[in-house]
DRENFI-698191 format. One line per 4 residues: number of its first residue (from 1); their letters; for each residue x, y, z of N, C-alpha, C, CB. Coordinates in pm, 1 decimal, decimal comma. Glycine has a CB too. Example, Ala and Ser with C-alpha at 12.3 -4.5 7.8 and 13.67 -1.06 7.14 Angstrom:
2
1) as) 1319,0 -569,0 780,0 1230,0 -450,0 780,0 1320,0 -330,0 780,0 1130,8 -447,3 904,6  1285,0 -225,0 708,0 1367,0 -106,0 714,0 1290,0 3,0 787,0 1408,4 -59,8 572,5
***
This chain:
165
1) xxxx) 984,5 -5330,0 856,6 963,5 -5186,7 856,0 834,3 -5153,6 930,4 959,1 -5132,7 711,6  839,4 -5038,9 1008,7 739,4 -5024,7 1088,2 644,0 -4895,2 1012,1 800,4 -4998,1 1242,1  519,5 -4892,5 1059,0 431,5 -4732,0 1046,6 507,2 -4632,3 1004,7 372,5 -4667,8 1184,2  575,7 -4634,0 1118,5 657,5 -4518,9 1141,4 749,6 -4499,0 1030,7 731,1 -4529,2 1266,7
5) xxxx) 830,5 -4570,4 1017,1 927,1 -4583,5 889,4 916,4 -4553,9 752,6 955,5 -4691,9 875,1  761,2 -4590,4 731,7 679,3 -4609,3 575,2 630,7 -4459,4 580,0 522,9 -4747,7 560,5  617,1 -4390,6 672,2 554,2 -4246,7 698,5 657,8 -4151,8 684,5 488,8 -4227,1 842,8  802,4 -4175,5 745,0 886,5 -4105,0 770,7 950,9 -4118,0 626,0 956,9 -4138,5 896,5
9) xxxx) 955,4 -4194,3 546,7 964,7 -4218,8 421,3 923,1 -4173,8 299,3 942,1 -4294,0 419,5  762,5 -4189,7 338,7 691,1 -4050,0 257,3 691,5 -3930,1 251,6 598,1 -4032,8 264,3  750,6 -3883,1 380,6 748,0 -3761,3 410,9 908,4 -3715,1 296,8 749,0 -3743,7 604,4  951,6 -3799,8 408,6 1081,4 -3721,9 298,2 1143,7 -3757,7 139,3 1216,8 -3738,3 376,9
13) xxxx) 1081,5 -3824,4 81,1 1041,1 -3830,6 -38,2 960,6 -3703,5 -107,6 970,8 -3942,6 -35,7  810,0 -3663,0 -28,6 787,7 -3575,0 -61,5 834,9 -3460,6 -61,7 727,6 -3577,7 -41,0  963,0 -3438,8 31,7 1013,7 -3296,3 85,3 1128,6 -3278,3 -87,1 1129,3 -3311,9 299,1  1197,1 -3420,8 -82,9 1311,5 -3446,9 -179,0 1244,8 -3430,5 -306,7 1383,9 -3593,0 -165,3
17) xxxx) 1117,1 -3430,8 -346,6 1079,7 -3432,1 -489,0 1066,9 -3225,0 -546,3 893,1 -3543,0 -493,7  1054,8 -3190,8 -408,9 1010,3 -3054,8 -428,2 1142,8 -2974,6 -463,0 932,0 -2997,0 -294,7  1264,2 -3029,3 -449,7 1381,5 -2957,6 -457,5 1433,3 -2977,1 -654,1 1503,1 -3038,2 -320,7  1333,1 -3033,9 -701,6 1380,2 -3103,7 -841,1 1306,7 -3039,6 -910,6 1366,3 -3257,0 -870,5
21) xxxx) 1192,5 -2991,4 -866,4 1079,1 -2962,9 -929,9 1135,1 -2790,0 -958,2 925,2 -3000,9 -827,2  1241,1 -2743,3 -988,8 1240,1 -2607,7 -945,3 1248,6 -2533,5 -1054,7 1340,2 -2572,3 -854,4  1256,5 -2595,9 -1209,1 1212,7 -2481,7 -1358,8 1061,4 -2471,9 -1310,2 1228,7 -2566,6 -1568,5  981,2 -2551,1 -1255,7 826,2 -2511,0 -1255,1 832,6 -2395,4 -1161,9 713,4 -2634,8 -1199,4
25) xxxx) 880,8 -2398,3 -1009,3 890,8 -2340,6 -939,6 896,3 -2166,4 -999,6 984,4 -2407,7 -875,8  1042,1 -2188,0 -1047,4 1103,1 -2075,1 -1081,0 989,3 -1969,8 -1142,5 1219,2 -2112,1 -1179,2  965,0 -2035,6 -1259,3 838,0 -1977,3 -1361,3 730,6 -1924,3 -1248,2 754,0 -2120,3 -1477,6  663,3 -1990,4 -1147,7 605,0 -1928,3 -1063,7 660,7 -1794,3 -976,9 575,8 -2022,2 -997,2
29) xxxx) 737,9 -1801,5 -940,1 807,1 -1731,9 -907,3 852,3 -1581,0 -981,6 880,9 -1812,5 -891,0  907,0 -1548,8 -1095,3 930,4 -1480,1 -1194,4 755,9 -1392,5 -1235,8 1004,1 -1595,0 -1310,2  694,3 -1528,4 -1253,0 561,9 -1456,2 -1275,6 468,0 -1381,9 -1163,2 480,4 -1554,4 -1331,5  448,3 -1420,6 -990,7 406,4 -1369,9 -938,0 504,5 -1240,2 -828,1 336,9 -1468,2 -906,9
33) xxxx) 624,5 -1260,2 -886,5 741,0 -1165,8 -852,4 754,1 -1197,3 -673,7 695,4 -976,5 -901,1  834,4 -1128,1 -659,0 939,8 -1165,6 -479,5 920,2 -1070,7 -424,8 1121,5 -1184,2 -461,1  881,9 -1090,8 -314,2 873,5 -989,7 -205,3 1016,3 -930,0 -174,4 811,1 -1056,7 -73,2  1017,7 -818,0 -145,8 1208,4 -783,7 -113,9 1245,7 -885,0 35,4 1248,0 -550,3 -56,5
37) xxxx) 1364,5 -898,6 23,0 1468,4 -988,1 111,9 1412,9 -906,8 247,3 1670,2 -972,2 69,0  1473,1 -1003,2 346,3 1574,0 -1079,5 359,1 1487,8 -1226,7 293,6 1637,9 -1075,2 526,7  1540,6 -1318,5 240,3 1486,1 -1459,5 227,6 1534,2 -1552,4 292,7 1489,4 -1506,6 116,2  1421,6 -1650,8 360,9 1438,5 -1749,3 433,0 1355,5 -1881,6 406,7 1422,3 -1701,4 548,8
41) xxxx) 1411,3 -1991,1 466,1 1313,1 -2125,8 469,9 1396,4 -2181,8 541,7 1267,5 -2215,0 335,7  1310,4 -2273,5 640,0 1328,0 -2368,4 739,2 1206,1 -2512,6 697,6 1297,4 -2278,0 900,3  1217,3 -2596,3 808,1 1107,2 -2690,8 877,9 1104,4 -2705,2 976,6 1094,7 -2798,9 856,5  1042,7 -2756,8 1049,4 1033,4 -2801,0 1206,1 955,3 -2942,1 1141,0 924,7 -2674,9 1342,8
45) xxxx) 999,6 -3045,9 1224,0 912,4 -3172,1 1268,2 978,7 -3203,1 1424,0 933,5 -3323,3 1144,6  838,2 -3209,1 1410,8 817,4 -3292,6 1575,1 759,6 -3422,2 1547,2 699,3 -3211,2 1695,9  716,0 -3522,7 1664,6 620,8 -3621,3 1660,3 497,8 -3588,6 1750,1 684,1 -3747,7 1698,1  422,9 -3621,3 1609,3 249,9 -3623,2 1721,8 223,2 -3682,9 1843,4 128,3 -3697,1 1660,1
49) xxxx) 66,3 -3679,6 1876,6 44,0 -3737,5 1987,6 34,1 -3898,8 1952,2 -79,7 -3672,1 2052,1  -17,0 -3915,1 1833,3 -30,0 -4039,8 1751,9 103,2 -4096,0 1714,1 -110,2 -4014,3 1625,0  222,8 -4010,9 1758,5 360,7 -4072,4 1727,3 416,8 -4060,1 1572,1 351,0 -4228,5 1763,7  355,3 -4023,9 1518,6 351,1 -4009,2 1356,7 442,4 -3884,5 1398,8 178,0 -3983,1 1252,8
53) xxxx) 551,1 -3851,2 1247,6 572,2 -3751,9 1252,0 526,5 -3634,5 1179,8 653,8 -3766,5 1252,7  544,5 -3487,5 1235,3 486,5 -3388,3 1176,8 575,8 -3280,1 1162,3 376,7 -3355,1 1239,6  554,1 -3260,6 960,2 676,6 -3166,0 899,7 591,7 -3036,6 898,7 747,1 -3212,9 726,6  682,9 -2915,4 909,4 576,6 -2821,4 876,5 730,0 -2719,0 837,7 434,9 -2769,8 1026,1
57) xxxx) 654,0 -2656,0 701,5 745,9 -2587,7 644,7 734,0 -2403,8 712,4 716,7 -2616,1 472,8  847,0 -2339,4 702,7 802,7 -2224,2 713,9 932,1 -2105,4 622,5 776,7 -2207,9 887,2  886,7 -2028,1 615,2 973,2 -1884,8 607,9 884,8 -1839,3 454,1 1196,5 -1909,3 590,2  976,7 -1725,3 363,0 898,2 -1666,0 230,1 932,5 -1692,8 145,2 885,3 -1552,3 200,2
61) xxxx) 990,7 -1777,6 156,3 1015,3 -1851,3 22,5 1072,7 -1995,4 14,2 1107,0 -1771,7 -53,2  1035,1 -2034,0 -96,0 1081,6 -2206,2 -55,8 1282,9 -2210,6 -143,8 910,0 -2372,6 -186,2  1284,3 -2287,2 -109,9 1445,8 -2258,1 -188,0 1435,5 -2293,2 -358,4 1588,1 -2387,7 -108,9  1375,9 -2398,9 -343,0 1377,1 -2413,4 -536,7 1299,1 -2309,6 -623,1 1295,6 -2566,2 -594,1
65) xxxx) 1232,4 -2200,4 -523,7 1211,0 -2082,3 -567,8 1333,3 -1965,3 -657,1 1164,1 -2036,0 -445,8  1421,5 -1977,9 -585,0 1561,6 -1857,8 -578,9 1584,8 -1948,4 -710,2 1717,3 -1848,5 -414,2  1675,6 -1839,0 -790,5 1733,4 -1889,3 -935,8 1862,3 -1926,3 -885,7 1742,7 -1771,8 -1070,6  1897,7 -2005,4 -979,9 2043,4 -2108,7 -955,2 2129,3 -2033,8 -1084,9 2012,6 -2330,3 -986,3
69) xxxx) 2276,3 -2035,6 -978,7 2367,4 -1973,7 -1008,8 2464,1 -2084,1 -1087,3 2414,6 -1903,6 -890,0  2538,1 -2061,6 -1228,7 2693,0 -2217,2 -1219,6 2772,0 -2155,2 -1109,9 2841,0 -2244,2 -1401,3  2785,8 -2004,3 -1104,4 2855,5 -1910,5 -1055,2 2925,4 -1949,4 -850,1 2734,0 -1772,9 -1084,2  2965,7 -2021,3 -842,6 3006,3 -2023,7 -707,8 3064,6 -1919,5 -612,7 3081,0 -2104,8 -708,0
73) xxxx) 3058,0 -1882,6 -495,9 3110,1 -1777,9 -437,0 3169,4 -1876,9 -346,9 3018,7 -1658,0 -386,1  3323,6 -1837,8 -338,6 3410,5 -1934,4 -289,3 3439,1 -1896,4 -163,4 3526,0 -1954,2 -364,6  3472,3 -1973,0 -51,6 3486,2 -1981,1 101,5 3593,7 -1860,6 71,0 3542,1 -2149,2 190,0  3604,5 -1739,2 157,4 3715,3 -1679,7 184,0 3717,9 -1668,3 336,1 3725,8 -1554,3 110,4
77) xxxx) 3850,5 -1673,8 378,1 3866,6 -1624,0 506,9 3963,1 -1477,6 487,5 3939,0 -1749,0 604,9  3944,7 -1393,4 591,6 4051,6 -1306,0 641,4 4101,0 -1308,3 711,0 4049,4 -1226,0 658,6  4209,5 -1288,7 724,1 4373,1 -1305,8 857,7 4418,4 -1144,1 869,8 4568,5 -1426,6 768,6  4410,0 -1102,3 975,2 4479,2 -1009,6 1014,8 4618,9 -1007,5 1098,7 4398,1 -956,4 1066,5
81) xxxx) 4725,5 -956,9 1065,3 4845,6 -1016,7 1145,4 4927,3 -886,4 1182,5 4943,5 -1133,2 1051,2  4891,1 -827,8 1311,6 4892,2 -734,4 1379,7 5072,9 -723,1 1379,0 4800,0 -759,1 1517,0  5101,2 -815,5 1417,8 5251,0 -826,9 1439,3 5346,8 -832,5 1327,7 5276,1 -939,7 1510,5  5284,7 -877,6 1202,5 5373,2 -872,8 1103,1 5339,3 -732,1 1021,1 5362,5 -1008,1 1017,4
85) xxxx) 5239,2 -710,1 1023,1 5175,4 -585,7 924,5 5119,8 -642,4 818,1 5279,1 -476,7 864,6  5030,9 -738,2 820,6 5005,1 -780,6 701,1 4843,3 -826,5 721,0 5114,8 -895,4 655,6  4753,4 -829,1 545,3 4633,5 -878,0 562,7 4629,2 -978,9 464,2 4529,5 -782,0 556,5  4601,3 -1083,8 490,7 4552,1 -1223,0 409,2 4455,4 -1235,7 394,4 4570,5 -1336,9 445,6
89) xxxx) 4387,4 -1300,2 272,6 4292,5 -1351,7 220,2 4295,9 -1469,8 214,7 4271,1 -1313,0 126,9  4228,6 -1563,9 231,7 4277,2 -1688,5 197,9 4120,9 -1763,4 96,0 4330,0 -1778,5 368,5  4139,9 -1811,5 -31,6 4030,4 -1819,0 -80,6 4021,2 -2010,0 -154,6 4024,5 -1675,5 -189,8  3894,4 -2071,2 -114,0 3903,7 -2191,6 -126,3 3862,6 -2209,1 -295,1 3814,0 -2262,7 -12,2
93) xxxx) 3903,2 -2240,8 -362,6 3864,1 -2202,4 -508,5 3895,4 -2394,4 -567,0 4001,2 -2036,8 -596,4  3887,1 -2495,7 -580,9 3941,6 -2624,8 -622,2 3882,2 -2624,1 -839,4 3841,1 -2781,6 -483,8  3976,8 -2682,6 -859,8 3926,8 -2743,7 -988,0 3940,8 -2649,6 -1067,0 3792,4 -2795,9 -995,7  4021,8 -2540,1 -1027,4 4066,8 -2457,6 -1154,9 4268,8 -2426,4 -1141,6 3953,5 -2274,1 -1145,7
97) xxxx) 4257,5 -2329,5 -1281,4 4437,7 -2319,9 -1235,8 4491,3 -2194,0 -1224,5 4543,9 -2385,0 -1345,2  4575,4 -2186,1 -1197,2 4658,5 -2087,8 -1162,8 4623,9 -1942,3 -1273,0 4816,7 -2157,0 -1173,8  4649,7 -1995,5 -1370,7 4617,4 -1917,1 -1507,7 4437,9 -1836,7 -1498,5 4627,8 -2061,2 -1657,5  4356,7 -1948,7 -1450,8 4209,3 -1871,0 -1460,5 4203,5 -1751,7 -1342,9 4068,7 -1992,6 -1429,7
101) xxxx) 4253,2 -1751,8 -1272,6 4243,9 -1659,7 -1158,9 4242,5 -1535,8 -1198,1 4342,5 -1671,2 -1067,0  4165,5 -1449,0 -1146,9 4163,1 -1320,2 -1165,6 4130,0 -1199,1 -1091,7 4111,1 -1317,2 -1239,3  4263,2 -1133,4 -1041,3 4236,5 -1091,8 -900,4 4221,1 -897,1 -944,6 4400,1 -1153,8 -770,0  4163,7 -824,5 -857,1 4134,7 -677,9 -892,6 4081,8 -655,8 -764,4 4032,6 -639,2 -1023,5
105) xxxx) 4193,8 -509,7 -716,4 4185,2 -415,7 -609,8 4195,6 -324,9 -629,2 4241,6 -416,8 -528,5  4057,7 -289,7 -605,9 4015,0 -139,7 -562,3 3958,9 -26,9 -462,5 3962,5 -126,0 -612,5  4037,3 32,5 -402,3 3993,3 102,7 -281,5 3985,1 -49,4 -187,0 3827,0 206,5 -306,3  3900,4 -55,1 -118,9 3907,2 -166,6 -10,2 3806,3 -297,6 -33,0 3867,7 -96,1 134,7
109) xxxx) 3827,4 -314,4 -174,5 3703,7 -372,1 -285,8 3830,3 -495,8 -336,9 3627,9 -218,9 -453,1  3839,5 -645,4 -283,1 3944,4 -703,1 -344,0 3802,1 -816,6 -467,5 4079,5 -800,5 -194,7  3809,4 -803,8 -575,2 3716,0 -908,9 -649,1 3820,2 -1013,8 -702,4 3619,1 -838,1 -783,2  3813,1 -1102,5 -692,9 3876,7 -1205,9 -727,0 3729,4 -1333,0 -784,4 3983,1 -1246,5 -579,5
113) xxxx) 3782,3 -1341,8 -934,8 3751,9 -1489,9 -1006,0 3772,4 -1529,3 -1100,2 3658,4 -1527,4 -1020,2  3770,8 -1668,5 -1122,7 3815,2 -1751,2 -1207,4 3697,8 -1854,0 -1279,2 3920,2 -1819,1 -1133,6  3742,4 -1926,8 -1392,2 3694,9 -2017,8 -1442,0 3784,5 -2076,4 -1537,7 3585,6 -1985,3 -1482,3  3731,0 -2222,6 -1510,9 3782,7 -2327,2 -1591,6 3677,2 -2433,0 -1609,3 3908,1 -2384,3 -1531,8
117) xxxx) 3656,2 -2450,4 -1749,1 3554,9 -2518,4 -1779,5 3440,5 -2539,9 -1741,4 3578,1 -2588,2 -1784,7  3348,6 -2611,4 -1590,8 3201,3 -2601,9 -1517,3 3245,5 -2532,3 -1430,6 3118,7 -2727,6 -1460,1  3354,2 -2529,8 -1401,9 3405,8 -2441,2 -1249,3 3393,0 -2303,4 -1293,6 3587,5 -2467,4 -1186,8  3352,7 -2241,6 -1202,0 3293,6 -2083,5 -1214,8 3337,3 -2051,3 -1063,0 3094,2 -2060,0 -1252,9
121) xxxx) 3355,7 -1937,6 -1044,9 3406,7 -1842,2 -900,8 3362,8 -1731,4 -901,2 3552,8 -1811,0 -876,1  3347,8 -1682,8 -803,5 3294,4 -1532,1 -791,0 3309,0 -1504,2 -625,7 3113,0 -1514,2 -851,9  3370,8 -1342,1 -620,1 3343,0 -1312,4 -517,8 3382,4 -1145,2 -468,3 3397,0 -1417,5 -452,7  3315,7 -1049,5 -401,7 3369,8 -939,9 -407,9 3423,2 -966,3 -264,5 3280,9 -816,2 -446,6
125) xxxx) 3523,2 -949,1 -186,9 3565,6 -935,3 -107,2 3620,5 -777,5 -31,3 3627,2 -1019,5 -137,5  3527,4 -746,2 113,5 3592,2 -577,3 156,8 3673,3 -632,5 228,3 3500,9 -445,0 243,5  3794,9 -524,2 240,2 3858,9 -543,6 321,6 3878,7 -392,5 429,1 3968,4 -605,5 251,1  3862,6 -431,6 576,4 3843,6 -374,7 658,1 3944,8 -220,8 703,9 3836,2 -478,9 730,5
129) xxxx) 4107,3 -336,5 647,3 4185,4 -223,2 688,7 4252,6 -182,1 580,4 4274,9 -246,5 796,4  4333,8 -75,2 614,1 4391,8 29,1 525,7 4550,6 -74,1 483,2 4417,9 211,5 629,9  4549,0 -75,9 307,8 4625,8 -126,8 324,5 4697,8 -75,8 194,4 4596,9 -248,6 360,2  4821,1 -127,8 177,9 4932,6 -63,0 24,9 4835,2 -174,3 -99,9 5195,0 -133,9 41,1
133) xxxx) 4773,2 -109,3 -182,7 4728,3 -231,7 -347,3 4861,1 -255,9 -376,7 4633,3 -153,2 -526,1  4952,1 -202,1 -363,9 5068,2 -211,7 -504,1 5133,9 -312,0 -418,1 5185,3 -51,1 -566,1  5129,3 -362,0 -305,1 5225,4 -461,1 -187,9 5182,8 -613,1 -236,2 5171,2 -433,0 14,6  5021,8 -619,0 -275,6 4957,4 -772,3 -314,0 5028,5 -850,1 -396,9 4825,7 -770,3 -383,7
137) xxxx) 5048,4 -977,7 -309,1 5151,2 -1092,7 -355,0 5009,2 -1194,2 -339,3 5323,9 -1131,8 -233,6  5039,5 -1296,5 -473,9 4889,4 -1399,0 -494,6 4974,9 -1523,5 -536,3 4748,1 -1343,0 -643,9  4939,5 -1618,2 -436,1 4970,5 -1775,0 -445,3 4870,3 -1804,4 -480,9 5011,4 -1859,9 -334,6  4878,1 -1944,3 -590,6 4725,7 -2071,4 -603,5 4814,7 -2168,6 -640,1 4571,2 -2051,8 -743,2
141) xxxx) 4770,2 -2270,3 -481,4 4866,1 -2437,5 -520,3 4706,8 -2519,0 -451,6 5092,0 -2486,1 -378,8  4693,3 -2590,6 -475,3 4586,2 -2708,7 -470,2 4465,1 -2656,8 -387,4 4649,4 -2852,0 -396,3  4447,7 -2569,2 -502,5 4282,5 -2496,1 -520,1 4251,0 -2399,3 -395,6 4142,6 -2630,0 -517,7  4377,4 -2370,3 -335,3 4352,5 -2270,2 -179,3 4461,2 -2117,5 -249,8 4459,4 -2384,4 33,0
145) xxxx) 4390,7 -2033,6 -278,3 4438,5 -1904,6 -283,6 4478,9 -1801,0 -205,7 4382,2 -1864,4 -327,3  4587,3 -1775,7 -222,4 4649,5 -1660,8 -50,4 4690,1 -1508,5 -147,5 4880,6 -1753,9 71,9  4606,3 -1424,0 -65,3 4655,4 -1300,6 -125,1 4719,3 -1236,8 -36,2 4562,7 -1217,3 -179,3  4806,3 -1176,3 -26,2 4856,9 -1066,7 111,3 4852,9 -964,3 67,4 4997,8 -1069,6 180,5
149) xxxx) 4858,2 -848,1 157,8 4869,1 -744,1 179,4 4969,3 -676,3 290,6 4762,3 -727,3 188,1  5014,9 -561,4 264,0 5110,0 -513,3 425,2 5037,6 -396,4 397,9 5320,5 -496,2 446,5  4987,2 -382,8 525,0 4900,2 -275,2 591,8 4987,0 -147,5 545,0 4882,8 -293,2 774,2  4878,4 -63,3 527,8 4939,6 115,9 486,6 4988,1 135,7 598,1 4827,0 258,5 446,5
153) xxxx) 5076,7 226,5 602,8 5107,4 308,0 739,2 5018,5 445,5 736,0 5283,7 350,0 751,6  4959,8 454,1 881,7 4869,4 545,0 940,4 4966,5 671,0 869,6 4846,3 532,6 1129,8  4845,4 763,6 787,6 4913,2 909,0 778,4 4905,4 1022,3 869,2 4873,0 965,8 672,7  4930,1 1092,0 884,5 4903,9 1202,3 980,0 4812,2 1308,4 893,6 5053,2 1271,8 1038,1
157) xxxx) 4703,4 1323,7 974,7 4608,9 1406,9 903,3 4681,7 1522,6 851,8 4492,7 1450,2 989,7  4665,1 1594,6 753,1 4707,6 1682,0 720,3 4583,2 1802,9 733,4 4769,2 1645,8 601,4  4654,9 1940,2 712,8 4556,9 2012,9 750,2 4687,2 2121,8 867,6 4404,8 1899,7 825,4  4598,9 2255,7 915,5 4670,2 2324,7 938,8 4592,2 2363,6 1126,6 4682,7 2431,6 803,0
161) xxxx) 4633,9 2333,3 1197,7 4557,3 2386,7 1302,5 4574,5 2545,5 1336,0 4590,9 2305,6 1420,2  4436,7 2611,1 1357,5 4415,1 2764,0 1333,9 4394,1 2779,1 1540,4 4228,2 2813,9 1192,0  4451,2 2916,8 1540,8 4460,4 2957,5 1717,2 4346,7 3032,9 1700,5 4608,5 3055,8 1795,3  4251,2 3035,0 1802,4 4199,7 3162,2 1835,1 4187,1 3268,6 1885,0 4160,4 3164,3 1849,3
165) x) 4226,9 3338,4 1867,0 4304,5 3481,8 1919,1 4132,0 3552,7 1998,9 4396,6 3613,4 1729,5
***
């Protein structure tokens, strides 16, 4: 093992101990209160002129700062399908069942979640286009959730057009 190795070692040891340390964190945190969002953290390392490397942390907050959720917010995608008339959801949810799911649409507000035992879900999902609530058909087979929708049909404004004489 070289310098380099025994250094690059320490370093990230020290980076890895700080992510554990985060009920102390937190308490700091809570007590000297949060600046409003957006929140960020990065690092940069480069190597010195001495070849050693050099970590340097940045952004406003460190991550073992932020409070920890069981609560997961699960991968969703949206599908739009111009040609069929239809809008999909597709939501990655694993390790729960069919039964925990719990889906609610409102206005263009789809919330869907579940739990089963450590597994927790959460998620509000908008949806962009105009579509029928009462049309939503909901599959869950090996932890991938599909909701559809068939798009509203465009109304014609209503209303009375006035001449001006």
């Amino acid at each position: 093992m070289t310098i380099f190795d025994d250094e690059f070692n320490r370093i990230f040891k020290k980076m890895s101990s700080s992510f554990f340390d985060i009920d102390d964190i937190f308490e700091e945190f809570k007590t000297k209160g949060a600046k409003d969002g957006p929140y960020y953290y990065g690092y940069t390392m480069t190597v010195g002129p001495n070849g050693k490397p050099i970590v340097q942390e940045y952004g406003n907050v460190k991550p073992e700062s932020l409070p920890e959720s069981k609560t997961r917010e699960p991968v969703v995608d949206t599908i739009f399908d111009d040609k069929e008339k239809l809008v999909k959801l597709v939501a990655e949810m694993p390790g729960v069942e069919k039964s925990d799911v719990k889906i609610l649409v409102q206005d263009k507000l789809v919330n869907i979640s579940a739990e089963h035992g450590e597994k927790q879900y959460h998620v509000n999902v908008p949806i962009q286009y105009k579509v029928e609530e009462n049309s939503a058909k909901a599959s869950y087979k090996n932890g991938i959730l599909e909701l559809v929708f068939k798009l509203a049909k465009d109304e014609k404004p209503k209303g009375k057009t006035v001449e001006v004489e």
